[in-house]
C-alpha positions as CSV (number, residue, x, y, z in Angstrom):
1,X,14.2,-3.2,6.8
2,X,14.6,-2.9,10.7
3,X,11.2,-4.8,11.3
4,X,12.1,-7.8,8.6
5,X,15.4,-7.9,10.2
6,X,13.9,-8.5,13.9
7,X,11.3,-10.5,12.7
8,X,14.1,-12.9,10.7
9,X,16.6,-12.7,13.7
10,X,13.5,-14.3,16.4
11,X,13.5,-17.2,14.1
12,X,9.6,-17.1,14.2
13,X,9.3,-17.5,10.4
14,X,11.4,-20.6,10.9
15,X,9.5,-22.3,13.3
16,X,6.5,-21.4,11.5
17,X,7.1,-23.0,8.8
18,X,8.4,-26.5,10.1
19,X,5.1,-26.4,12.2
20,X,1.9,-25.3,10.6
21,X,0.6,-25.5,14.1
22,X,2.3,-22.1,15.3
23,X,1.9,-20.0,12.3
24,X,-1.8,-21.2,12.5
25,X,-1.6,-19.5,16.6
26,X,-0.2,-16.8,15.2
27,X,-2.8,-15.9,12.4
28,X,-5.4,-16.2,14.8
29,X,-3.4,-13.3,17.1
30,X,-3.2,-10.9,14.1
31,X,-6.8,-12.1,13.1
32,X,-8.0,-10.9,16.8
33,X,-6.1,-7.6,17.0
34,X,-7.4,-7.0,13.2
35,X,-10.6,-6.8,14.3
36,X,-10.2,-4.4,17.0
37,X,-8.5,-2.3,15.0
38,X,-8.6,-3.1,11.2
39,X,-6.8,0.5,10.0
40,X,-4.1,-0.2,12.3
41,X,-1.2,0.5,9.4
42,X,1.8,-0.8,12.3
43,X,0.1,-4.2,12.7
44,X,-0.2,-4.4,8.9
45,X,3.0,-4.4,8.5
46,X,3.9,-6.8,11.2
47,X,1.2,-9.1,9.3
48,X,3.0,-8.8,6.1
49,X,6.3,-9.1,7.2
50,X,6.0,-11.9,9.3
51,X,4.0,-13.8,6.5
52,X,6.4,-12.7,3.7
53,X,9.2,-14.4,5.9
54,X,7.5,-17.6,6.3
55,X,6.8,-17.5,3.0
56,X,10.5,-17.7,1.7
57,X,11.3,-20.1,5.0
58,X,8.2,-22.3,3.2
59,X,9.8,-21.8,-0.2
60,X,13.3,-23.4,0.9
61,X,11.9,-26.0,3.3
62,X,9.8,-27.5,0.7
63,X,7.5,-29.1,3.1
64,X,5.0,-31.7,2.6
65,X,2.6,-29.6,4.7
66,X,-0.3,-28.1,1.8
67,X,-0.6,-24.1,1.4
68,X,-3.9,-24.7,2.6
69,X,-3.4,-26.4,5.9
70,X,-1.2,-22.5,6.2
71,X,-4.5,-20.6,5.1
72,X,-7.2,-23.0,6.4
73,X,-9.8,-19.9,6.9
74,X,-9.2,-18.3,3.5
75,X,-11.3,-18.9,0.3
76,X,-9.5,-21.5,-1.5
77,X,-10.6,-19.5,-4.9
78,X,-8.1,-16.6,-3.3
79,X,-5.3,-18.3,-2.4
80,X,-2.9,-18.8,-5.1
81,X,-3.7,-16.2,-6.9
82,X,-3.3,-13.5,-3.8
83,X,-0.2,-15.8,-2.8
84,X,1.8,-16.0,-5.9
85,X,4.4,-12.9,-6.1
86,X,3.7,-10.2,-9.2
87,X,7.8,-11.0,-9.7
88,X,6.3,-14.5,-11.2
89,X,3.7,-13.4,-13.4
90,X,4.5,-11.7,-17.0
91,X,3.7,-8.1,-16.6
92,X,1.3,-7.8,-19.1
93,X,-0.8,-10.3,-17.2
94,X,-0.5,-8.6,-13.9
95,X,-3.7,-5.4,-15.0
96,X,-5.8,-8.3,-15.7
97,X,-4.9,-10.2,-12.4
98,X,-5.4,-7.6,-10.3
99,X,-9.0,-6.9,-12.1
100,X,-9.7,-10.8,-11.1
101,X,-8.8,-10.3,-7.6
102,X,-10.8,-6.9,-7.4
103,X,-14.1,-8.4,-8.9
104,X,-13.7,-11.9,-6.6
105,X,-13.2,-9.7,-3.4
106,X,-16.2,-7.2,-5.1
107,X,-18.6,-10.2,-4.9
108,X,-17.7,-11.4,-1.4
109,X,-18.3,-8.1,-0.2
110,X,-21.8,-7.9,-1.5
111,X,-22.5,-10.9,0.6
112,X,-20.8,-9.5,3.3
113,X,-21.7,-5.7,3.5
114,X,-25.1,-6.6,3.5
115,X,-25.0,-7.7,7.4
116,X,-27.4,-10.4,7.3
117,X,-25.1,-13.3,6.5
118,X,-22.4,-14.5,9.6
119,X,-20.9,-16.6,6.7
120,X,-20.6,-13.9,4.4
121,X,-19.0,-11.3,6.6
122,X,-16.8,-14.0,8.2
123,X,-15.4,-15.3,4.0
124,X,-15.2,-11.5,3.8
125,X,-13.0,-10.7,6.7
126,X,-10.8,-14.2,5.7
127,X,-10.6,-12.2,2.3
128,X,-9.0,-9.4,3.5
129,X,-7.2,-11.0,5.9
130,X,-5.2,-12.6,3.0
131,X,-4.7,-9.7,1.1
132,X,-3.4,-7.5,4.1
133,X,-0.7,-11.2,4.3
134,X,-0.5,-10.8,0.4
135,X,-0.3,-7.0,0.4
136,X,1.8,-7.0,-2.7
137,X,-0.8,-7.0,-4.7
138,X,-2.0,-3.8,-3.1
139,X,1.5,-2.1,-3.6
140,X,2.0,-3.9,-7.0
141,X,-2.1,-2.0,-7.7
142,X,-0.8,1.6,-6.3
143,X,1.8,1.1,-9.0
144,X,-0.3,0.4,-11.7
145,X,-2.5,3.1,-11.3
146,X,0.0,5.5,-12.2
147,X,0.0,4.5,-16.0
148,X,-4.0,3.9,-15.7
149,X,-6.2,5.3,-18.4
150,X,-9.2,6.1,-16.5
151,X,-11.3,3.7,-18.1
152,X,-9.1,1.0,-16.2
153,X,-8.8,2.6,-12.9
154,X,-12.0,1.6,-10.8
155,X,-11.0,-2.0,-10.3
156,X,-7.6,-0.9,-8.8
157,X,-9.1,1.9,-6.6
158,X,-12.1,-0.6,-5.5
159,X,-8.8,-3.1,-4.0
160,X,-7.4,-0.2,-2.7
161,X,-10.4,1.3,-0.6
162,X,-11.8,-2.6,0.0
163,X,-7.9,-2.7,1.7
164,X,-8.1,0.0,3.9
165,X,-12.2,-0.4,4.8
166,X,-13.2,-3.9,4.4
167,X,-16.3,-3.9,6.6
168,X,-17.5,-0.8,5.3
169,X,-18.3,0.3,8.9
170,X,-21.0,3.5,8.4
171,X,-20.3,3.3,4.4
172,X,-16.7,4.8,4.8
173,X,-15.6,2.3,1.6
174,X,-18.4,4.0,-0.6
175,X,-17.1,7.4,0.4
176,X,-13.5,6.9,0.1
177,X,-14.0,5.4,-2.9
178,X,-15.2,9.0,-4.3
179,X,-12.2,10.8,-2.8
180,X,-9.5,8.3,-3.7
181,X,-11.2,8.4,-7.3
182,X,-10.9,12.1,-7.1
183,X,-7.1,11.9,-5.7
184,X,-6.5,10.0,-8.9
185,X,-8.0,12.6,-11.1
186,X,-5.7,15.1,-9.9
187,X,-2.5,13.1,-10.2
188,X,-3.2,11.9,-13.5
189,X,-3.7,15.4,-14.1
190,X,-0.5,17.1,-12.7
191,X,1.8,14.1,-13.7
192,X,0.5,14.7,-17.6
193,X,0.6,18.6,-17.5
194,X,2.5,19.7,-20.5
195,X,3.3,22.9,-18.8
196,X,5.7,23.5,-16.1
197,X,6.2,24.7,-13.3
198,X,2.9,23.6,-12.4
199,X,0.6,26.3,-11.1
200,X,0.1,26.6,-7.4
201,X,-3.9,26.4,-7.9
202,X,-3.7,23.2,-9.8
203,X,-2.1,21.7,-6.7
204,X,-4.2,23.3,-3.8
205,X,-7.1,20.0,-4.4
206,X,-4.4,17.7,-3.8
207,X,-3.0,19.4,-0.8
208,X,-6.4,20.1,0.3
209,X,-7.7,15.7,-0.1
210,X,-3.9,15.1,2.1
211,X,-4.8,17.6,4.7
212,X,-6.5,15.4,7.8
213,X,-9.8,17.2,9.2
214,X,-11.1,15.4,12.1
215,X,-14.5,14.4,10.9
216,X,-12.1,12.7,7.8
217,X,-11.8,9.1,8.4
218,X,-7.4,8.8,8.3
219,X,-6.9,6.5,5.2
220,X,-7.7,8.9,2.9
221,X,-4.7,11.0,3.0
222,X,-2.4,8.3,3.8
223,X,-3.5,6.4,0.3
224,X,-3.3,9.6,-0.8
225,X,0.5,9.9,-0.4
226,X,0.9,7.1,-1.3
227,X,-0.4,7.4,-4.8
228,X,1.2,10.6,-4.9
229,X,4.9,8.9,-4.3
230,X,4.4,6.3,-6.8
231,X,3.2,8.8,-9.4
232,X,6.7,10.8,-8.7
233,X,8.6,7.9,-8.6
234,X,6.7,5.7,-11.6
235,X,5.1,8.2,-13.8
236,X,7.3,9.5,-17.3
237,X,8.2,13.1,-16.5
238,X,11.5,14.5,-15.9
239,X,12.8,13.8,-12.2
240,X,13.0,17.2,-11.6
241,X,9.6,18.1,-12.3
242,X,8.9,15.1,-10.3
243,X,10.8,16.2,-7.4
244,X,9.3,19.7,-7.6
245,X,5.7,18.4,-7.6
246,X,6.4,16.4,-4.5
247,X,8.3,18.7,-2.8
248,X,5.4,21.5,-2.7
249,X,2.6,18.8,-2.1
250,X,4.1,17.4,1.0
251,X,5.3,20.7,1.7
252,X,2.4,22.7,2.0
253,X,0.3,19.1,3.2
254,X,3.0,19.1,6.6
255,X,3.6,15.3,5.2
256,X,7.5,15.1,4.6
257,X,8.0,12.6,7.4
258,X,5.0,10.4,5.7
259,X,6.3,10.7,2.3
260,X,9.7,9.6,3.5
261,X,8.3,6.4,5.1
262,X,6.3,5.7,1.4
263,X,9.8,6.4,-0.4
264,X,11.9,3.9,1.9
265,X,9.3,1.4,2.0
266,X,9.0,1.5,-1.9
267,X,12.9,1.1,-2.0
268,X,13.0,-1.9,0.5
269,X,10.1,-3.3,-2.3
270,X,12.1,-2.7,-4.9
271,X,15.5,-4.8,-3.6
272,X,13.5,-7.3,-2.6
273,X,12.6,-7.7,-6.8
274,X,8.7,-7.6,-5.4
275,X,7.7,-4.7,-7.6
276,X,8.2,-4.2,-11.4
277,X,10.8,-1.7,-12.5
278,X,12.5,0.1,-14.7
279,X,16.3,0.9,-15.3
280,X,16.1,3.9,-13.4
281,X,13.6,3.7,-10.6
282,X,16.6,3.5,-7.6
283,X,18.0,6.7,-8.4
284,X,14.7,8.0,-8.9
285,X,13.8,6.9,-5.3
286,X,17.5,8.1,-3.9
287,X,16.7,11.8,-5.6
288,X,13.3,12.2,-4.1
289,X,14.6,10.9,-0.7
290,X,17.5,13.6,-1.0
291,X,14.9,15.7,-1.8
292,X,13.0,15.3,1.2
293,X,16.2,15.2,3.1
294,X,17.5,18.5,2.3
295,X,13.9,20.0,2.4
296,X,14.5,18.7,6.4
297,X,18.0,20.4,6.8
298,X,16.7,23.9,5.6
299,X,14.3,24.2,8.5
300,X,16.5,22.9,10.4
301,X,18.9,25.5,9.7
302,X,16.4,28.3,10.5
303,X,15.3,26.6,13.7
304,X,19.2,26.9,14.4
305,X,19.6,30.7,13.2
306,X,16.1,31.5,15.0
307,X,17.3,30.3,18.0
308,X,20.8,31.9,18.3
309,X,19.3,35.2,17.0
310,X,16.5,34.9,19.8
């Protein structure tokens, strides 16, 4: 909320907007620090924010100026569909555009993974460069895996992993691709158990995929969590079963901090009317954050007690 805020207060989206010439200086900034550093989650999100602002300045301007003199670089197959909000689409349509968007991206990567084609790993790059501006269709796919069947789960993961490693660098997309598909398993697993409290075995894989190793490439855990959130906040069990899976997992993972961040980012997506919900997802998102919150103030408490009896 911070970051929109400053971002809305500079009046860049503003001037972006009434002049395609700036916003088109300022794509080509984020494209070259992007390619330094394509995992880099902090400029993500300055990406997303700072298009999702221009976006709504766009939207009341109404300006002559085309989408695509905004998004010269990007295939024009991709733009509407990746720039169009899930909040305007029916939901029953939004599994099979997100299966479109996966397969599209799917076949410019096989053109650009390949390495002999400068004009297919540049289209590729201008892919993913959209969808890291659109990244609501990667939130809006996080949420949808959480009601999956697994038959319809491998074009979801695919966007996921394609987001996180678009060019693939020493086959880290193929290979995340396996553990995110095996992160899945195991949610879709604990969050359909018909016996609680869970046992602690069931939930030593999960904890064991969010643990970072250092010959572990980072987005794995971090999608990780973030599937994990979304299954606690989305899935159909009882909140406090919810709660109490969570609360172990990040737990015994050290990752309360990270799943605090998924939690308020999720509940900034869901003011904002960008996600689908249901009647209860906010105080579903307000208990797990108290959850995480008072999990905080306990070891604070001992930190105090340790120190005094010291």
């Amino acid at each position: 909320q911070n970051l929109e805020h400053q971002v809305t207060k500079s009046f860049l989206p503003e001037a972006c907007a009434q002049h395609c010439s700036i916003f088109l200086v300022v794509s080509d900034i984020f494209r070259s620090i992007l390619k330094q550093n394509e995992i880099s989650q902090p400029v993500r999100s300055v990406v997303q924010t700072v298009t999702r602002c221009v976006l709504r300045e766009l939207s009341l301007l109404r300006p002559q100026t085309s989408l695509k003199d905004f998004f010269p670089q990007s295939p024009s197959s991709l733009l509407v569909p990746l720039l169009t909000m899930p909040s305007e689409m029916p939901q029953e349509a939004l599994n099979n555009h997100l299966k479109w968007l996966s397969s599209s991206l799917q076949r410019l990567a096989e053109d650009g993974d390949d390495g002999c084609s400068t004009r297919g790993r540049h289209h590729l790059f201008e892919a993913w460069f959209l969808l890291v501006q659109c990244a609501h269709w990667v939130q809006m796919a996080v949420q949808l895996l959480v009601t999956s069947k697994p038959e319809d789960c491998d074009p979801l993961l695919w966007l996921l992993t394609f987001y996180h490693h678009p060019t693939n660098k020493w086959h880290q997309r193929a290979l995340q691709l396996v553990r995110v598909k095996e992160a899945w398993d195991h949610l879709h697993t604990l969050f359909s158990a018909s016996v609680f409290p869970v046992p602690a075995a069931h939930l030593q894989p999960l904890i064991t995929l969010l643990s970072v190793k250092p010959q572990q490439p980072s987005p794995a855990p971090s999608l990780t969590l973030d599937l994990l959130v979304h299954f606690a906040v989305f899935c159909r069990l009882k909140l406090n079963i919810s709660a109490n899976i969570l609360q172990t997992v990040v737990d015994m993972s050290g990752l309360r901090d990270g799943a605090a961040c998924v939690l308020s980012s999720l509940h900034l997506r869901v003011q904002e009317g960008s996600c689908f919900k249901s009647g209860d997802v906010h105080l579903r998102i307000r208990e797990l954050q108290k959850t995480i919150t008072q999990m905080n103030k306990k070891d604070q408490k001992r930190v105090e007690r340790w120190d005094i009896s010291a």
